[in-house]
Biopython code that builds the backbone (N, CA, C, O; Angstrom):
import numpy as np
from Bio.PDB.StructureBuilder import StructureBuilder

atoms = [
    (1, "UNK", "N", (5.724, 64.789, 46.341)),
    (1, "UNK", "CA", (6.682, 64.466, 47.394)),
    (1, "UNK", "C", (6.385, 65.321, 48.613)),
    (1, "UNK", "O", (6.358, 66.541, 48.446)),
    (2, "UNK", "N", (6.155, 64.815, 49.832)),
    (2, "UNK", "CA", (6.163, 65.763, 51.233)),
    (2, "UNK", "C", (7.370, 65.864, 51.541)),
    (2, "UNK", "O", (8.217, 64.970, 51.539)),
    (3, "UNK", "N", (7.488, 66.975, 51.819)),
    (3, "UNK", "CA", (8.193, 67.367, 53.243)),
    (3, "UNK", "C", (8.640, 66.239, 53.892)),
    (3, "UNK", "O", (8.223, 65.095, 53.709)),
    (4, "UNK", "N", (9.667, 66.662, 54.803)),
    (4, "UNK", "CA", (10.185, 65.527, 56.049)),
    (4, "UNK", "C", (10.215, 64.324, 55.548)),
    (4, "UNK", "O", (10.148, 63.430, 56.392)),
    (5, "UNK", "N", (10.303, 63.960, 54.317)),
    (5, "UNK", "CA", (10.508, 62.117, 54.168)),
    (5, "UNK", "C", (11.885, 62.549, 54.239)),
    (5, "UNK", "O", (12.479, 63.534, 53.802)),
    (6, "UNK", "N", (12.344, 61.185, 55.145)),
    (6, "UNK", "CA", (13.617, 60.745, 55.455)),
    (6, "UNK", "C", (14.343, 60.399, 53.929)),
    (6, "UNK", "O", (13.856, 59.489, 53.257)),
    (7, "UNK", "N", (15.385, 61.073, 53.481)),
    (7, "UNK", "CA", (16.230, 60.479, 52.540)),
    (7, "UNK", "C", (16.402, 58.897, 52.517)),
    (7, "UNK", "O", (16.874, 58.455, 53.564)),
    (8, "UNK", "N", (16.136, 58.031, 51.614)),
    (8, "UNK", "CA", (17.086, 56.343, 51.956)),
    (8, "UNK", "C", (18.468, 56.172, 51.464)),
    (8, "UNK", "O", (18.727, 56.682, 50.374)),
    (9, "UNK", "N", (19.365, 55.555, 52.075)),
    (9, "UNK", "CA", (20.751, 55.234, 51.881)),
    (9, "UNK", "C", (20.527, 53.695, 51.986)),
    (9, "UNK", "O", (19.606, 52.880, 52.046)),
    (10, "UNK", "N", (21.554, 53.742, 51.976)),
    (10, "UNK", "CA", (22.179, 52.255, 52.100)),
    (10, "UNK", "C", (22.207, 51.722, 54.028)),
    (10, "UNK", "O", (22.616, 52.338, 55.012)),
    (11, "UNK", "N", (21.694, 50.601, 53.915)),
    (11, "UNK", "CA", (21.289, 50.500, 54.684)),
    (11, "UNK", "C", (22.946, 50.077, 55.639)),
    (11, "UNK", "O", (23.968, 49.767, 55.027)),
    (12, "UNK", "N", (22.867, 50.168, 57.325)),
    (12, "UNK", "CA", (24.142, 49.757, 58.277)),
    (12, "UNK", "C", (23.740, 49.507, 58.923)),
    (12, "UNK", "O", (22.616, 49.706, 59.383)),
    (13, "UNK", "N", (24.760, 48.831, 59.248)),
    (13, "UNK", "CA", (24.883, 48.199, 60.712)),
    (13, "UNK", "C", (25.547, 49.443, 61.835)),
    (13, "UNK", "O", (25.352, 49.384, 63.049)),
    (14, "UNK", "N", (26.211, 50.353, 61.277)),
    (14, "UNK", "CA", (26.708, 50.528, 62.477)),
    (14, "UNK", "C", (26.864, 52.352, 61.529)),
    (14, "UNK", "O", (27.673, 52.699, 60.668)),
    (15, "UNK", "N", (25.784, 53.089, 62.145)),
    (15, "UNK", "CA", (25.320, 54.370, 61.195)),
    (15, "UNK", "C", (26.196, 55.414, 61.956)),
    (15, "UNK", "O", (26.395, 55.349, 63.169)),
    (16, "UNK", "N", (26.641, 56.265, 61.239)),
    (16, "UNK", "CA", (28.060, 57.621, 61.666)),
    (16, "UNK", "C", (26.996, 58.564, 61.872)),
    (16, "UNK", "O", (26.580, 59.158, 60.878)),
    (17, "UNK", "N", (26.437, 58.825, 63.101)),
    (17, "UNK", "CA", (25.510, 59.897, 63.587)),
    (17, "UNK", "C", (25.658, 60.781, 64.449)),
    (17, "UNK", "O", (24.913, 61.534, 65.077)),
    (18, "UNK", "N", (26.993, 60.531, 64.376)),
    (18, "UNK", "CA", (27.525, 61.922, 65.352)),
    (18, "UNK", "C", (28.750, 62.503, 64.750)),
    (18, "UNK", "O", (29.694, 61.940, 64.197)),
    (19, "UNK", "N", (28.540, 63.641, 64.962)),
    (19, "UNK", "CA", (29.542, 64.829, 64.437)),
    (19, "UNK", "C", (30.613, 65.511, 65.037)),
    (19, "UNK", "O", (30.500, 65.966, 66.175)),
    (20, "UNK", "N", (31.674, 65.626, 64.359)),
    (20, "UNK", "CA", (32.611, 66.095, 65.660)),
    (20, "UNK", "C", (33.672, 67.163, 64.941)),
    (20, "UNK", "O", (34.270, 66.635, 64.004)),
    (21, "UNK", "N", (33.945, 68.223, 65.126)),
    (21, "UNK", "CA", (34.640, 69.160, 64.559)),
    (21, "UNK", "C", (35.646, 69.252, 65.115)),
    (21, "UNK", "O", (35.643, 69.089, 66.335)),
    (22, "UNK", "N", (36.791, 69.527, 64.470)),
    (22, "UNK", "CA", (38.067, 69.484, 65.251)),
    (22, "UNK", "C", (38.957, 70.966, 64.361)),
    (22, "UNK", "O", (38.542, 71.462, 63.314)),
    (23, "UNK", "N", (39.840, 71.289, 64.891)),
    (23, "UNK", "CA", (40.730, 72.103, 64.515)),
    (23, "UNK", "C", (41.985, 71.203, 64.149)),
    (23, "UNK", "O", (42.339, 70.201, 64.770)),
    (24, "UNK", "N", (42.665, 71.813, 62.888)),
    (24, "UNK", "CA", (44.235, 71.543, 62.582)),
    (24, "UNK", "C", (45.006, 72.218, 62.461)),
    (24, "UNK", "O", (44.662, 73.374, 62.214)),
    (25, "UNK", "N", (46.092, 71.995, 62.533)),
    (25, "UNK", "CA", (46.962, 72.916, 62.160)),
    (25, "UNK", "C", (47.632, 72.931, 60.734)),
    (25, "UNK", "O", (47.495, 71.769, 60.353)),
    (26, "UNK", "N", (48.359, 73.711, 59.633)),
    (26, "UNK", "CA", (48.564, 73.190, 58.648)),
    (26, "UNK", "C", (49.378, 71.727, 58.370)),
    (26, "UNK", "O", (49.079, 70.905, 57.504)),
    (27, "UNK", "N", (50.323, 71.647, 59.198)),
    (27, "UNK", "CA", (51.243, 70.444, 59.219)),
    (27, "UNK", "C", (50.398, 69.056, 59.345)),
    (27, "UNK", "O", (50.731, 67.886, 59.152)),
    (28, "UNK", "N", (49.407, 69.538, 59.668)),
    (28, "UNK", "CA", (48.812, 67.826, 60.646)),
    (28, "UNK", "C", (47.745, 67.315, 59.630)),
    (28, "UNK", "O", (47.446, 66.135, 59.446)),
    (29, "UNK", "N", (46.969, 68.938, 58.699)),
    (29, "UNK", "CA", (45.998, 69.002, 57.648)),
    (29, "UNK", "C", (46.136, 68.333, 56.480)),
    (29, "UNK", "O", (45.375, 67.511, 55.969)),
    (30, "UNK", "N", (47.557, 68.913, 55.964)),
    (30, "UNK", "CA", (48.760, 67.635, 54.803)),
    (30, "UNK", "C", (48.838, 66.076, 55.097)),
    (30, "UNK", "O", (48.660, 65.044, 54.449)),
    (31, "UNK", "N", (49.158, 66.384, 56.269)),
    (31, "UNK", "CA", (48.968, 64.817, 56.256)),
    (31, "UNK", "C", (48.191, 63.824, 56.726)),
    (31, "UNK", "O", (48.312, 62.610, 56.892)),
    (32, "UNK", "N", (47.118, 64.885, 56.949)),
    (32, "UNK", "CA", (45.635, 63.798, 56.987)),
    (32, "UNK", "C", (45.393, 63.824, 55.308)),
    (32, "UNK", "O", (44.886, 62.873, 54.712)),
    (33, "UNK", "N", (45.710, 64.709, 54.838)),
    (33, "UNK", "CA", (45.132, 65.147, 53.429)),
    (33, "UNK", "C", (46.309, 64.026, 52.584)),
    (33, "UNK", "O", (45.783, 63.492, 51.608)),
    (34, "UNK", "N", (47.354, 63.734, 52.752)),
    (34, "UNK", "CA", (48.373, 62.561, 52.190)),
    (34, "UNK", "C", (47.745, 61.393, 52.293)),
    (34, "UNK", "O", (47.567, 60.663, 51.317)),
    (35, "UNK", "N", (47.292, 61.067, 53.670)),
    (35, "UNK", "CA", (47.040, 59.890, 53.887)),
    (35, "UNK", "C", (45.591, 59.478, 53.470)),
    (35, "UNK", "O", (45.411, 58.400, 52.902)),
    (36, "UNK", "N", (44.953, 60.000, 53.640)),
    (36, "UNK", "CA", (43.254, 60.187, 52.596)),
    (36, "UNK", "C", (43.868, 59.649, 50.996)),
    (36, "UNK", "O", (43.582, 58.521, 50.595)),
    (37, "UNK", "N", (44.625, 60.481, 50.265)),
    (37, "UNK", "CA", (44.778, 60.021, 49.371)),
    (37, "UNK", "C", (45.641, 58.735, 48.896)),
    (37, "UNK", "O", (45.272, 58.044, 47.946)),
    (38, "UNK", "N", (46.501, 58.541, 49.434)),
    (38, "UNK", "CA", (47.278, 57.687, 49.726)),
    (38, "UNK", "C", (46.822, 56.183, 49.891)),
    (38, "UNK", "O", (47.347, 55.229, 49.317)),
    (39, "UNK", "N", (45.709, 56.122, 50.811)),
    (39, "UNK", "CA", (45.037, 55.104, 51.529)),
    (39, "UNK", "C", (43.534, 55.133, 50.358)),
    (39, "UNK", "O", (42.712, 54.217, 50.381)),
    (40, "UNK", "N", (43.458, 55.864, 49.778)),
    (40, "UNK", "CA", (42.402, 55.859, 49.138)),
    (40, "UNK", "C", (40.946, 55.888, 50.065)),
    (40, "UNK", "O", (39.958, 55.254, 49.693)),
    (41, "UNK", "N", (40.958, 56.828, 51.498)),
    (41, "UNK", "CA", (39.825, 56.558, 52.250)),
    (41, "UNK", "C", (39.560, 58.044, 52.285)),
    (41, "UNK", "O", (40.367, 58.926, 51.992)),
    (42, "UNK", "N", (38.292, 58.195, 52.694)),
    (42, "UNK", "CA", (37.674, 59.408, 53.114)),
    (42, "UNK", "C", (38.656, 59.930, 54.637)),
    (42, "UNK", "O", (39.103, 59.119, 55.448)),
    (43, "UNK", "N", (38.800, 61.230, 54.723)),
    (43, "UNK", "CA", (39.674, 62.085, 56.353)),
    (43, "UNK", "C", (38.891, 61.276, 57.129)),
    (43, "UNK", "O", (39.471, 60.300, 57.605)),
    (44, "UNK", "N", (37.714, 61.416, 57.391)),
    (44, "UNK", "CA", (36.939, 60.410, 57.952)),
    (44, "UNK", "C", (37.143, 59.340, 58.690)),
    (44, "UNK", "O", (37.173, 59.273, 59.919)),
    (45, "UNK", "N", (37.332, 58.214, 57.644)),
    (45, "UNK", "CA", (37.606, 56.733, 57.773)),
    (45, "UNK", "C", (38.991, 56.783, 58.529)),
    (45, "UNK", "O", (39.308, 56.174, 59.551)),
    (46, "UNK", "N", (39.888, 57.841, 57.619)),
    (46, "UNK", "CA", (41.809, 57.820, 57.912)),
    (46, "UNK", "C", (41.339, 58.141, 59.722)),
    (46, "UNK", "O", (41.539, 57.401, 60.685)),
    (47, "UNK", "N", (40.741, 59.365, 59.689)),
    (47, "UNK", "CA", (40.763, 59.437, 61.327)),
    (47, "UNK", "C", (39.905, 58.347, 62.316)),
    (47, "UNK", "O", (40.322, 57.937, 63.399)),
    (48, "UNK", "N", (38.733, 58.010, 61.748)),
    (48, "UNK", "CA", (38.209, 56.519, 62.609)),
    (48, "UNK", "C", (39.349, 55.471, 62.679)),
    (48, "UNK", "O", (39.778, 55.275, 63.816)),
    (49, "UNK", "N", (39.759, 54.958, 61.956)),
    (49, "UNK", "CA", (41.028, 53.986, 62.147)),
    (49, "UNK", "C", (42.273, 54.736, 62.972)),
    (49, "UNK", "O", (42.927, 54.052, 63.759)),
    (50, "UNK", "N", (42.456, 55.540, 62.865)),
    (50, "UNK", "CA", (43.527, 56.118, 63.637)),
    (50, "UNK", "C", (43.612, 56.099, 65.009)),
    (50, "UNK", "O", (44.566, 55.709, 65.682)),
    (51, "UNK", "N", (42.157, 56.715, 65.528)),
    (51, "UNK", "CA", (41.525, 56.563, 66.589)),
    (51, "UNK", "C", (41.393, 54.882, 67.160)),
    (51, "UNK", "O", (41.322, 54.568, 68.348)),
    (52, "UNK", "N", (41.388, 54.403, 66.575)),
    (52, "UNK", "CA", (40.874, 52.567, 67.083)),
    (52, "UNK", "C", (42.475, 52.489, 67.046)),
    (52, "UNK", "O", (42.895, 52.267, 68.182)),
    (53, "UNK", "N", (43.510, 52.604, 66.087)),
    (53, "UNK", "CA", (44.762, 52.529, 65.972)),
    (53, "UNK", "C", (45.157, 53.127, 67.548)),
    (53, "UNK", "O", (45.422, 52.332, 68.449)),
    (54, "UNK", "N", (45.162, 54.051, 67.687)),
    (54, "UNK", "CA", (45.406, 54.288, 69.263)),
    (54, "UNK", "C", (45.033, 53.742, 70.328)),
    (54, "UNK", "O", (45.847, 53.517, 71.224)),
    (55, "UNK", "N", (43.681, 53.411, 70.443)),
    (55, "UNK", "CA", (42.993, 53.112, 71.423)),
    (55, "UNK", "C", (43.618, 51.451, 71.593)),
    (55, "UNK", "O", (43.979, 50.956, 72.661)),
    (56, "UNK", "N", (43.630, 50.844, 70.395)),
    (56, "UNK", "CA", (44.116, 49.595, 70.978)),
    (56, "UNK", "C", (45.727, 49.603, 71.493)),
    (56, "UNK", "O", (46.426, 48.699, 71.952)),
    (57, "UNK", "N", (45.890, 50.440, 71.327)),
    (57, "UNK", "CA", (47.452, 50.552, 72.070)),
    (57, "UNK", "C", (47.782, 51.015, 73.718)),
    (57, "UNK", "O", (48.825, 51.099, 74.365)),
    (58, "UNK", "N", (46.582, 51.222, 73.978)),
    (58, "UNK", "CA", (46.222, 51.880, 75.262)),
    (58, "UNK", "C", (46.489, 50.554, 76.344)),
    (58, "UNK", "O", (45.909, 49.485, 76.152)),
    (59, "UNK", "N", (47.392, 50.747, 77.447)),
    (59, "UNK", "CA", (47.287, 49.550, 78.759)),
    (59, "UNK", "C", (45.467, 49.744, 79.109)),
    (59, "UNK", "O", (44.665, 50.676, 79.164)),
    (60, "UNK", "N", (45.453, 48.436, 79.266)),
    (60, "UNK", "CA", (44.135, 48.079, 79.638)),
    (60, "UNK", "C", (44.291, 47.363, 80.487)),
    (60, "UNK", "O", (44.959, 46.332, 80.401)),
    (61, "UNK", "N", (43.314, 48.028, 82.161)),
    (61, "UNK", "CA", (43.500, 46.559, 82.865)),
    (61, "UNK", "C", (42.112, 45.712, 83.093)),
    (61, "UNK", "O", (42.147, 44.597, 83.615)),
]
sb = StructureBuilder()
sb.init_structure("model")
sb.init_model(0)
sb.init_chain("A")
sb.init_seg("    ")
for serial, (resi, resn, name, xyz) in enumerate(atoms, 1):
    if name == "N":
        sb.init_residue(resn, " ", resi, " ")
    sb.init_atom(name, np.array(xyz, "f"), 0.0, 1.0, " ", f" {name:<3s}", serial, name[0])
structure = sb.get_structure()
């Protein structure tokens, strides 16, 4: 096996290649951490939908 071979996954359409770190506070941590389980999704996913959840609520002109 060399060096530098690219791992294979599963292949997408639409690949999560950017990273983004955020701070919480404990209150807000629970209940990303509720709703992860709850929803049965990765913090991840709960916060990508959340985010689109907002955004489509946004006035648009």
């Amino acid at each position: 096996m060399r060096l530098g071979n690219k791992k294979l996954g599963r292949p997408t359409d639409n690949p999560k290649d950017i990273s983004l770190k955020i701070r919480l506070d404990n209150d807000t941590s629970h209940m990303l951490e509720e709703c992860s389980e709850a929803l049965k999704l990765s913090k991840a996913e709960v916060v990508r939908q959340g985010i689109h959840k907002m955004h489509s609520g946004l006035n648009k002109k």
